[in-house]
C-alpha positions as CSV (number, residue, x, y, z in Angstrom):
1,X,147.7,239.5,57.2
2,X,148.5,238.1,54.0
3,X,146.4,236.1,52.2
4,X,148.9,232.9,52.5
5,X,149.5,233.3,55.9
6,X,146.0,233.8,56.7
7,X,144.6,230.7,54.9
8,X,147.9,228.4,56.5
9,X,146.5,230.4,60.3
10,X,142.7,229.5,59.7
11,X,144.0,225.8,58.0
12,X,146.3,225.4,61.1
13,X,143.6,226.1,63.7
14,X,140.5,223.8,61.9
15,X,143.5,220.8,62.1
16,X,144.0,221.1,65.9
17,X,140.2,220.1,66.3
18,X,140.5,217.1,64.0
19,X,144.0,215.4,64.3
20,X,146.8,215.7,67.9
21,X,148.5,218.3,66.1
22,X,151.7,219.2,67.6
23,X,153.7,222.2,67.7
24,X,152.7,226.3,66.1
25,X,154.3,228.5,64.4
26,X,156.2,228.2,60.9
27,X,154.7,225.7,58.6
28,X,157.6,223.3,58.7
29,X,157.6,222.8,62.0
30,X,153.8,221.9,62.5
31,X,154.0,218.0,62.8
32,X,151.7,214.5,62.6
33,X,152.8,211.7,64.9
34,X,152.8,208.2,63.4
35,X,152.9,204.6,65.1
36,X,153.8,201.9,63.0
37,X,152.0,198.6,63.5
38,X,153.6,195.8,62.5
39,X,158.3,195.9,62.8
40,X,158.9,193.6,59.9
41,X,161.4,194.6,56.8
42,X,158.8,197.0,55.3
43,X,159.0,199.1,59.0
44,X,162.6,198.7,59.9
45,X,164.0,199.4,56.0
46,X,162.1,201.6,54.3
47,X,159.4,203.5,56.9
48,X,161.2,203.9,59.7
49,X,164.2,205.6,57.8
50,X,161.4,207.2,55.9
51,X,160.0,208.8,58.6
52,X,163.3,210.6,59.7
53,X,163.2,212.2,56.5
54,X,159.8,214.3,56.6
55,X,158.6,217.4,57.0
56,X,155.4,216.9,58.9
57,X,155.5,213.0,59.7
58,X,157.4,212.0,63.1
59,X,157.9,208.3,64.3
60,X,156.1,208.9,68.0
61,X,155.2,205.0,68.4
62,X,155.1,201.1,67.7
63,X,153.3,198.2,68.5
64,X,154.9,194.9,68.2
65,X,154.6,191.2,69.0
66,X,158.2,190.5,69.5
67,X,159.6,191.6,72.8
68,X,163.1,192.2,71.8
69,X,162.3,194.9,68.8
70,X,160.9,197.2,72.0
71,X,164.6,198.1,73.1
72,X,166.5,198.1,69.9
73,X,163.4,200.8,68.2
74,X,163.4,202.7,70.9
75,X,167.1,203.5,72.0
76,X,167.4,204.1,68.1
77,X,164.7,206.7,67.2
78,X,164.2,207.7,70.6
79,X,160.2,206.1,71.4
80,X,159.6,206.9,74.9
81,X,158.2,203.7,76.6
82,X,154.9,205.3,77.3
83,X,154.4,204.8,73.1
84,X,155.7,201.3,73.2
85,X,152.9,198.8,72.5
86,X,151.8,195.6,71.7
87,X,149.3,192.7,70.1
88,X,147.6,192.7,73.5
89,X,147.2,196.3,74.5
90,X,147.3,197.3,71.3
91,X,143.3,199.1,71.8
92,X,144.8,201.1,75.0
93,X,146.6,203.5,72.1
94,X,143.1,205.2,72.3
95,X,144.5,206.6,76.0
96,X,147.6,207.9,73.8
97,X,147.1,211.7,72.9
98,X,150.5,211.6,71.5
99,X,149.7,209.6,68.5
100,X,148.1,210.8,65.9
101,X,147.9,208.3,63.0
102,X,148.5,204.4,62.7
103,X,150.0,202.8,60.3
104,X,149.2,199.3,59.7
105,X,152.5,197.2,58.0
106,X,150.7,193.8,59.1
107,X,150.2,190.9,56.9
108,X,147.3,191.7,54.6
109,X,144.7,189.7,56.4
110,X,145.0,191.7,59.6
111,X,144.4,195.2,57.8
112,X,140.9,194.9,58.2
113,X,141.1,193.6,62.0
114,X,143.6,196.4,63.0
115,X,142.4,199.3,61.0
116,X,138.8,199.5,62.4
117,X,140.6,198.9,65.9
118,X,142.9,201.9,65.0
119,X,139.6,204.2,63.8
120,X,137.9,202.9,67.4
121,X,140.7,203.8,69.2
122,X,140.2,207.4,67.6
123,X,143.2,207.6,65.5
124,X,143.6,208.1,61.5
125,X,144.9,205.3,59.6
126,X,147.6,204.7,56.7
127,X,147.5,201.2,55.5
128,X,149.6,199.4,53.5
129,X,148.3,197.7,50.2
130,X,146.8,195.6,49.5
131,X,143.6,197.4,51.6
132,X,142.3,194.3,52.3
133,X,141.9,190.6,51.5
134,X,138.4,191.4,50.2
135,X,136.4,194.3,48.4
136,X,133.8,193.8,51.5
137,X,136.4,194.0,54.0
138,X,137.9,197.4,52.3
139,X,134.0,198.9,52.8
140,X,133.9,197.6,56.6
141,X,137.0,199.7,56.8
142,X,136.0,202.7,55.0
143,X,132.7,202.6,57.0
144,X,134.9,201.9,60.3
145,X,136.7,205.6,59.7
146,X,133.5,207.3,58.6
147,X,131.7,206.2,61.5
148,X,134.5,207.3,63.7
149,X,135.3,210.9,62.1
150,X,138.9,209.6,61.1
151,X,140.8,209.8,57.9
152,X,141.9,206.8,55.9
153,X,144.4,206.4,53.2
154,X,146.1,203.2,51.5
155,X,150.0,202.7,51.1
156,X,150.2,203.6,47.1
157,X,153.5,205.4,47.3
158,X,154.1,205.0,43.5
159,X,151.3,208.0,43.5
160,X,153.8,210.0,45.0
161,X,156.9,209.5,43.0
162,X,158.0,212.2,41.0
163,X,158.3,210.1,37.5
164,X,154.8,208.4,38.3
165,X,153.5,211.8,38.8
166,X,154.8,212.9,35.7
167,X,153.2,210.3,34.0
168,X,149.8,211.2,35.2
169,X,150.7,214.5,34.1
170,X,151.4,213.7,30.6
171,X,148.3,211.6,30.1
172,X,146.1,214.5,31.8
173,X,147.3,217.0,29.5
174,X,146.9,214.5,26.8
175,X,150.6,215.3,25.7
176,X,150.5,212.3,23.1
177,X,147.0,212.4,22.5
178,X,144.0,210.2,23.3
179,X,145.1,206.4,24.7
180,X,144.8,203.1,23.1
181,X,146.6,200.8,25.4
182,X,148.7,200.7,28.2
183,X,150.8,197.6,29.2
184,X,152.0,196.8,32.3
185,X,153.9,193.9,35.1
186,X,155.4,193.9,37.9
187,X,156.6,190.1,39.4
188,X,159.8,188.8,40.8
189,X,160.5,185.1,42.0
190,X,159.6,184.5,45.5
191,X,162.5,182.4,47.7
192,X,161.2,181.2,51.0
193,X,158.0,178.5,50.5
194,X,157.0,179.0,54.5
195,X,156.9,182.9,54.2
196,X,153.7,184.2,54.6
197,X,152.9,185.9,51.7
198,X,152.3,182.2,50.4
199,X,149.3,181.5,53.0
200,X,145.8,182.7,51.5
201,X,144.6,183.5,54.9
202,X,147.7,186.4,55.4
203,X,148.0,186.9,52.4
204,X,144.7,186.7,50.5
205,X,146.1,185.6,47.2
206,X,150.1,185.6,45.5
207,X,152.0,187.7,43.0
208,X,148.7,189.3,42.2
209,X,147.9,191.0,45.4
210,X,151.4,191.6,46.7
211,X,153.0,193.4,43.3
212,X,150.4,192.8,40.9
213,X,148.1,195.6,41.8
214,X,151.2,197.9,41.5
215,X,150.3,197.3,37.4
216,X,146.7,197.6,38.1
217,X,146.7,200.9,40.1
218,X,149.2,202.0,37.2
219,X,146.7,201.2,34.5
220,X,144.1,203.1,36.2
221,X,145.6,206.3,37.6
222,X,147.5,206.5,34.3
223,X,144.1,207.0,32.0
224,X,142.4,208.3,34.6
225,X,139.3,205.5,34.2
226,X,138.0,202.3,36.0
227,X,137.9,198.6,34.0
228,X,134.6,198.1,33.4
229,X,135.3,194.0,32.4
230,X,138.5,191.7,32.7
231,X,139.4,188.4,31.4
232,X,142.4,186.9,33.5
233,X,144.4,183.5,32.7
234,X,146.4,181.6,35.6
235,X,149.6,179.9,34.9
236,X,151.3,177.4,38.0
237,X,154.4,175.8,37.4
238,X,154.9,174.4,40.8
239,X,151.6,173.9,42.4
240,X,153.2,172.3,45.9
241,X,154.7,175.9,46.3
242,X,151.7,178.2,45.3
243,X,148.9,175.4,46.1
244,X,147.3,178.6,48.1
245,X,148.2,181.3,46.2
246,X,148.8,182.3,42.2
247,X,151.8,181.8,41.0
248,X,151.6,183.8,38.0
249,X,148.9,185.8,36.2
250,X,148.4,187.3,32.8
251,X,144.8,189.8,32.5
252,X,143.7,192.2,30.1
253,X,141.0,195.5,31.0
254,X,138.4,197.1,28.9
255,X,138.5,201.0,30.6
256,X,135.8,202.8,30.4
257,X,136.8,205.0,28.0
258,X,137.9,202.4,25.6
259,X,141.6,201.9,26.4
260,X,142.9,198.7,26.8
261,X,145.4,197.8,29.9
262,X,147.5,194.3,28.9
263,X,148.9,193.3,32.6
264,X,150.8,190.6,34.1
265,X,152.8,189.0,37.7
266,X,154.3,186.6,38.5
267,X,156.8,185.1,42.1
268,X,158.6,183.0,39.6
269,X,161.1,185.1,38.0
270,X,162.6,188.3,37.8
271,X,162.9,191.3,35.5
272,X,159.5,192.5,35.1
273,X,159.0,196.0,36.2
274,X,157.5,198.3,33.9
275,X,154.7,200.1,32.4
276,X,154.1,202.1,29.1
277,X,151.3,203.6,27.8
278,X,150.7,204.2,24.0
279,X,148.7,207.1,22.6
280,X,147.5,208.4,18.8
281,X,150.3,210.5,18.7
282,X,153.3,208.5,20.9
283,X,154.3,207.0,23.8
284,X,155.3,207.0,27.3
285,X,156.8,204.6,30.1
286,X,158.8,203.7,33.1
287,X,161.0,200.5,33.2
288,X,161.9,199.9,36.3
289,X,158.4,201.5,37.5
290,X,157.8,200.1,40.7
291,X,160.7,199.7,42.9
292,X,161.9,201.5,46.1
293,X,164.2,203.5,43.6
294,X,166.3,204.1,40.5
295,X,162.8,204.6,38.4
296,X,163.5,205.3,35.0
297,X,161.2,207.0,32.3
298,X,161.5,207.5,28.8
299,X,159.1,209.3,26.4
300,X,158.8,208.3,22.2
301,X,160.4,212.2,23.0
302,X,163.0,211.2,25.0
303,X,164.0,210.5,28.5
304,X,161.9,211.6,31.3
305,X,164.1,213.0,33.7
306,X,163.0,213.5,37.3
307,X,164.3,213.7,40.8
308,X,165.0,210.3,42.6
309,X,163.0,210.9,46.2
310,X,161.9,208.4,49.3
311,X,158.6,206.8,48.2
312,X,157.7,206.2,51.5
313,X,158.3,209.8,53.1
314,X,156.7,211.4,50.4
315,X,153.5,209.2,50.8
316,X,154.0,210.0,54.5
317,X,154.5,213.5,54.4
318,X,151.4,214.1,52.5
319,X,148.7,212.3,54.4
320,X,150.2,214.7,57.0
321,X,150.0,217.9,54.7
322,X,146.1,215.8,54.4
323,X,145.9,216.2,58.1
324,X,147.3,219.5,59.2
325,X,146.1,221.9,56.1
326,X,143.7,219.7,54.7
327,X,145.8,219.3,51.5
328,X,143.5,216.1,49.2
329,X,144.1,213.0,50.0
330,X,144.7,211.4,46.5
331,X,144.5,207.5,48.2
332,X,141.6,207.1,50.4
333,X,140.1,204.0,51.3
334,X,138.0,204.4,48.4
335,X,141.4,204.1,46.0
336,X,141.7,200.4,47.6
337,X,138.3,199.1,47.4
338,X,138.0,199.7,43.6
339,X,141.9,197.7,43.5
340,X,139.8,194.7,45.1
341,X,136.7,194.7,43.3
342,X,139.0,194.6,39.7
343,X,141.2,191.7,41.5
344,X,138.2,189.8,42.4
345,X,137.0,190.1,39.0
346,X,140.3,188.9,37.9
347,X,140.3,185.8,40.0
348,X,136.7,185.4,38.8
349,X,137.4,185.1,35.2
350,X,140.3,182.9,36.0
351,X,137.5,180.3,38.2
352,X,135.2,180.9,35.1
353,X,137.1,180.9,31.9
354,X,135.1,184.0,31.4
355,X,135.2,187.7,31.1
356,X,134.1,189.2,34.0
357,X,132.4,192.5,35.0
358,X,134.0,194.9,37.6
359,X,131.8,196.1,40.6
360,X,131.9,200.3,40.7
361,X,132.4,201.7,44.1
């Protein structure tokens, strides 16, 4: 035997133990079966499509709290009723051999609840960012998965995207030298006032923690370092709409390191979508950066010129790969806890008028 095919046979066989793996024989056909929690626009536009697209992701199940979803989903991707769940059996999964991995698409202040259900109910979890509304919740959760032997990884499909990736590349390789700053925002203006994303309870805060932290995760898996102190500044222009929520946020991060990360959000207009970072000896960015598509880069080279790929299957397919031949996961629970604990620092220097220090994980 080959040495390939010997390390994919012994990979292969250590995964059946650990995750419901389904089917044998050529790589491509070995599989992970997903349920999506949660059949709002994220679920029905971009993951379920998604999920038709993968290698080693399949759409097995759902659980959701409106009735009528149950036919539609299931005559169109073919969910046998037997995977058809909801807010009220939602534990009884546990009984389900056939799924393999949740993911959670719920509001953000019912990750916490539904994850550490998912890891009780034995399955491995993929949740969507943010982790959590809090840094404490995101360790409940982590401690939820370890305690139940299940794997945990958080919905940063940017990480995944071919341009992003070739960003991280750059700065790894120090292409341009050793970095000074990188600037980043991501915001848009938010329509409906009862959505919501505009309740702190669902929510747990506004532009910040819904497209915000798409800046902040760029900052940090661009130089590769943590912020060891923020200083953050609030701005609301209609405080009836965002009395729960920020409206829009400007902050600035001392890495470790010594790079500086200039960031902002905001729900009150469009157009910002970018990142670049600057180095001794040039530059490198993406503008738009963070949509579901149509990335473009450019380089103080030239134009960075990548392949245009399905964030989501991509993210999907390789928490599989994770599962199945225990490829790394690069977004573990871990990645989401430190998001929180430099948010909260954010929102503390904004309360305090003061620079702020960010808890390490």
């Amino acid at each position: 035997m080959k040495r390939r095919e010997f390390l994919t046979a012994t990979s292969t066989f250590a995964a059946a133990s650990a995750v419901g793996y389904h089917g044998f024989g050529a790589e491509d056909s070995e599989t992970v079966n997903f349920a999506l929690v949660g059949l709002g626009k994220l679920a029905t536009n971009q993951l379920a499509p998604a999920l038709q697209k993968t290698k080693h992701a399949k759409l097995k199940g759902i659980v959701t709290g409106t009735p009528a979803k149950e036919a539609i989903w299931m005559d169109k991707y073919g969910i046998d009723r037997r995977h058809v769940y909801n807010y009220e059996n939602y534990d009884k999964i546990a009984q389900d051999e056939e799924i393999d991995v949740i993911y959670i698409v719920l509001p953000n202040g019912m990750h916490h609840e539904y994850t550490i259900r998912a890891a009780a109910a034995g399955k491995h979890v993929l949740c969507e960012k943010p982790m959590a509304n809090s840094a404490q919740e995101c360790r409940e959760m982590i401690q939820a998965c370890e305690k139940a032997d299940r794997k945990l990884a958080i919905g940063y499909r940017c990480q995944f995207e071919p341009h992003h990736q070739h960003c991280i590349e750059l700065a790894r390789q120090e292409t341009f030298g050793d970095f000074k700053m990188v600037e980043a925002g991501f915001g848009f203006k938010i329509g409906d006032p009862t959505q919501w994303r505009l309740r702190k309870g669902l929510a747990g805060g506004g532009a910040l923690m819904d497209v915000g932290i798409y800046a902040l995760q760029a900052c940090r898996y661009i130089t590769g370092k943590e912020p060891l102190s923020i200083t953050a500044q609030e701005t609301k222009t209609d405080p009836k709409k965002f009395a729960e929520v920020d409206e829009t946020i400007a902050w600035t991060m001392e890495m470790d390191g010594g790079a500086v990360c200039v960031c902002d959000t905001t729900y009150n207009f469009n157009g910002v979508n970018r990142f670049r970072a600057y180095a001794d000896e040039g530059w490198f960015g993406l503008q738009p950066a963070f949509g579901y598509g149509g990335i473009r880069g450019e380089t103080s080279e030239g134009a960075i010129q990548m392949e245009q790929v399905d964030h989501f299957a991509a993210e999907m397919d390789a928490f599989a790969k994770h599962l199945l031949f225990d490829e790394p996961n690069r977004v573990p629970g871990e990645e989401g806890l430190r998001d929180l604990n430099a948010i909260e620092a954010i929102y503390r220097s904004i309360s305090s008028g003061k620079l702020q220090p960010v808890a390490a994980v």
